[in-house]
N, C-alpha and C positions, 0 to 999 in steps of 0.2 A: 163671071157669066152665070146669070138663071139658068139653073135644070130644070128637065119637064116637072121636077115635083114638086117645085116652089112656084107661087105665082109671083110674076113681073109684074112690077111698079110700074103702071102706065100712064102716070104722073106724079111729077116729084110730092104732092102730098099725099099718095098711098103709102111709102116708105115707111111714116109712123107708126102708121096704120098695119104692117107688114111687121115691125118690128116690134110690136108689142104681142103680136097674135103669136109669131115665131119665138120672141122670147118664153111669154107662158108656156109656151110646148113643150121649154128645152132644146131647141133646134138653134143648136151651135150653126151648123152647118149653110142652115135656112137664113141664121141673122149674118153671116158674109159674106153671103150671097146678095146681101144688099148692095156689097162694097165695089167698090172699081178694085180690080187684082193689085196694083197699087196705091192704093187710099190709104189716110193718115187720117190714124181714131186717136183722140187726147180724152184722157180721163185724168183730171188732178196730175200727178207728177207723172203717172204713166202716156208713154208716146209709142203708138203701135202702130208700123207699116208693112204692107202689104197682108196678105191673108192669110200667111202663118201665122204673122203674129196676132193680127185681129183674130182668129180662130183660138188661141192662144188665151187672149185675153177673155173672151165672152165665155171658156169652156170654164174658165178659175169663174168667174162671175155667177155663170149657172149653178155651181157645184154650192156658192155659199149662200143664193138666193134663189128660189123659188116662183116669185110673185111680182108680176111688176102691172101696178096701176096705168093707167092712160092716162098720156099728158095731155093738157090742154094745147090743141094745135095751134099755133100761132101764122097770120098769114104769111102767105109763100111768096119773095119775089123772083121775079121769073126776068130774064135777058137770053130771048132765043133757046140756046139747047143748056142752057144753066140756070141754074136756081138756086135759091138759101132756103134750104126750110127751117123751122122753128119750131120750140115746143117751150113750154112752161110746166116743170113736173110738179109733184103735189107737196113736193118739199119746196120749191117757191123757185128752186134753180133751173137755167136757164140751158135746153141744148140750141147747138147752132149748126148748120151743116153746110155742104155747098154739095150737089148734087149737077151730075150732067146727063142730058139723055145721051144713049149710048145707039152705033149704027141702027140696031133691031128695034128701035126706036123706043126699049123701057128705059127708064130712070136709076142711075146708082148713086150715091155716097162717093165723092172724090176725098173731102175733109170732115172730121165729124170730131167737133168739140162738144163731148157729151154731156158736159154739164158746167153751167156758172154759176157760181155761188152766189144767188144777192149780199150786198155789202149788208155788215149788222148794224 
């Protein structure tokens, strides 16, 4: 669920947008707040579900990184209250997400494969 101190995604391509601003911040918090309470983050061999462990994982993340560039946003497709969004980071890898609008009508993260490696 969004707190009053985060802003709602009030469509699934704010998200990026929300998650880059919240990462530079440091806002552990802010970037789970993306996630459905049960959403499933993949990173490489890590598999993180629900918002212990995503909080879990972004807090190890913040602690060793600092700075994260904006991806190139990739278009969104949309079927009713779900969505894929996309990005292309600056290392050439690829996230993929699936995002649903939620009752209060903003946008969360259900699956969030953060990154794919182009093949070398």
């Amino acid at each position: 669920m969004t707190t009053a101190q985060h802003e709602a995604a009030r469509d699934p391509d704010d998200l990026a947008r929300l998650f880059i601003a919240r990462a530079n911040e440091g806002d552990v918090d802010g970037l789970v707040a993306l996630y459905e309470p049960e959403a499933v983050l993949a990173a490489g061999e890590i598999v993180a579900t629900g918002h212990a462990e995503i909080r879990k994982f972004y807090a190890a993340l913040l602690e060793r990184r600092k700075s994260f560039p904006a991806p190139e946003q990739l278009p969104t497709l949309r079927n009713g209250d779900t969505a894929m969004t996309f990005a292309r980071l600056p290392n050439g890898a690829i996230s993929a997400e699936v995002a649903r609008r939620q009752p209060g009508g903003e946008w969360l993260w259900a699956i969030d494969q953060l990154k794919i490696k182009p093949q070398s």
